[in-house]
PABA-744821 format. One line per field, with one value per residue (C-alpha): residue number from 1; residue in three letters; x, y, z. Coordinates in Angstrom, 1 decimal, always signed. Layout:
% PABA-744821
num <- NUM; ... $
residuo <- ALA; ... $
east <- X; ... $
north <- Y; ... $
up <- Z; ... $
This chain:
% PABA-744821
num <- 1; 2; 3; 4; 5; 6; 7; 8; 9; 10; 11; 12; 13; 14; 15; 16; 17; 18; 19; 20; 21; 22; 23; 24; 25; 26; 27; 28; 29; 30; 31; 32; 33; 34; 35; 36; 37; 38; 39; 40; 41; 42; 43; 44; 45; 46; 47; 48; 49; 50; 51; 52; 53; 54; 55; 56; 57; 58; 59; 60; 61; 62; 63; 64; 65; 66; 67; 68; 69; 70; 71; 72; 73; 74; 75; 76; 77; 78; 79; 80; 81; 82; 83; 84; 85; 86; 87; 88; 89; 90; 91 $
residuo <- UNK; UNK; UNK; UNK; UNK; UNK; UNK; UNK; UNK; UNK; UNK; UNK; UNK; UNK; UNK; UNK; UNK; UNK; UNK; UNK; UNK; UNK; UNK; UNK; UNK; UNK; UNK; UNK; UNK; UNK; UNK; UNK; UNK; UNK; UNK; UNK; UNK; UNK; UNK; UNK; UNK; UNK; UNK; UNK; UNK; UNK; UNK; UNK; UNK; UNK; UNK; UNK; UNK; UNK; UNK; UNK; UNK; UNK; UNK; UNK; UNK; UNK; UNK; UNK; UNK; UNK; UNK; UNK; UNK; UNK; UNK; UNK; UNK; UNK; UNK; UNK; UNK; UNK; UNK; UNK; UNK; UNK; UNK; UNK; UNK; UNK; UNK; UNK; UNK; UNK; UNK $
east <- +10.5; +10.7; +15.0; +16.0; +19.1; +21.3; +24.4; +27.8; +28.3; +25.6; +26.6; +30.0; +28.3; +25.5; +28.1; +30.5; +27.8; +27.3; +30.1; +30.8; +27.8; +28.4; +32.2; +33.0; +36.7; +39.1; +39.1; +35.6; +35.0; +37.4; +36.1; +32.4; +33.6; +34.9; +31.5; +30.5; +32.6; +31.0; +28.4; +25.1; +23.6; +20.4; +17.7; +19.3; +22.6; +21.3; +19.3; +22.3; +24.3; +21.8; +22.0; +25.8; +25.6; +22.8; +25.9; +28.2; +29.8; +31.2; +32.5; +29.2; +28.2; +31.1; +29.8; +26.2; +26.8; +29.5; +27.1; +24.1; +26.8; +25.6; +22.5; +22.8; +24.2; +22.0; +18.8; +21.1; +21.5; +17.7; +18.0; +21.1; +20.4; +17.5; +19.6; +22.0; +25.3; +25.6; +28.4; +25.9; +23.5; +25.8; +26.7 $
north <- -9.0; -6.7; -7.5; -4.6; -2.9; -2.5; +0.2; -1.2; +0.1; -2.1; -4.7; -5.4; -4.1; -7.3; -9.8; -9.1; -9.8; -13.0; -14.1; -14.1; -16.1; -19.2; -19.2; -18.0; -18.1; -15.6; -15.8; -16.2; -12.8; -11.5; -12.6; -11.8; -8.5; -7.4; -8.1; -5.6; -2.7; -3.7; -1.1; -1.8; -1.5; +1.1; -0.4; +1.5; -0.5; -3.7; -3.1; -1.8; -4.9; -7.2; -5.6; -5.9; -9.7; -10.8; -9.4; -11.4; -9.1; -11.5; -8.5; -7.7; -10.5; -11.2; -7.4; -8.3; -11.5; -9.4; -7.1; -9.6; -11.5; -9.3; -9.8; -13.6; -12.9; -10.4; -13.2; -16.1; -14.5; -15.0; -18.3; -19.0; -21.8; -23.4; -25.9; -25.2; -24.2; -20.4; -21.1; -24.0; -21.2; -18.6; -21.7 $
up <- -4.4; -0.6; -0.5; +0.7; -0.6; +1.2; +1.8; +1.1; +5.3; +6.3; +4.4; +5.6; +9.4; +8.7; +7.0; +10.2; +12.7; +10.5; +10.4; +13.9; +14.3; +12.2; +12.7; +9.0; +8.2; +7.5; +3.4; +2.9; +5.5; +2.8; +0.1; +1.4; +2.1; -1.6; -2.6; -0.6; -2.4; -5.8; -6.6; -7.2; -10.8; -11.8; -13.7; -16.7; -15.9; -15.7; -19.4; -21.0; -19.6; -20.9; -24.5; -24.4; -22.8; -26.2; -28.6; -26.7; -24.5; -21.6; -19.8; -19.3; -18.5; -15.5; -14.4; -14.1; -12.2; -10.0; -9.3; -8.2; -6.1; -3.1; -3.8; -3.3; -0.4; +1.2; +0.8; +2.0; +4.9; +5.7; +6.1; +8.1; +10.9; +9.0; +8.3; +5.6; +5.7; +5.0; +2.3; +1.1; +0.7; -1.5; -3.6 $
């Protein structure tokens, strides 16, 4: 849907600018950060996850929503300052 994806560098580069901006504190830059490190998933990933998650693989499916955690954040951070709180947005 045109979100870019972005390095885990640029990432933690973007969420620092951020966080400077709206006054984020200390445990959510960390927390925001160790998002960061989790990879992203390939297409193939993601298909193999969701196979694993319809037999009831919850480790799968704590991996697939780990991994899409960044991804959350990455279009929450389009809409900082239109009148939401940026942790309102993640939620």
């Amino acid at each position: 849907d045109g979100v870019p994806e972005e390095t885990g560098k640029q990432y933690v580069e973007d969420l620092e600018s951020l966080a400077e901006g709206v006054g984020l504190e200390d445990h959510v830059r960390m927390y925001l950060k160790e998002i960061g490190k989790v990879p992203l998933l390939t297409a193939e990933e993601e298909v193999e996850l969701a196979i694993r998650i319809e037999n009831g693989d919850e480790a799968a499916k704590d991996r697939l929503n780990e991994a899409n955690l960044r991804l959350v954040v990455s279009i929450a951070k389009r809409y900082v300052g239109k009148g939401m709180q940026f942790l309102d947005l993640i939620q």
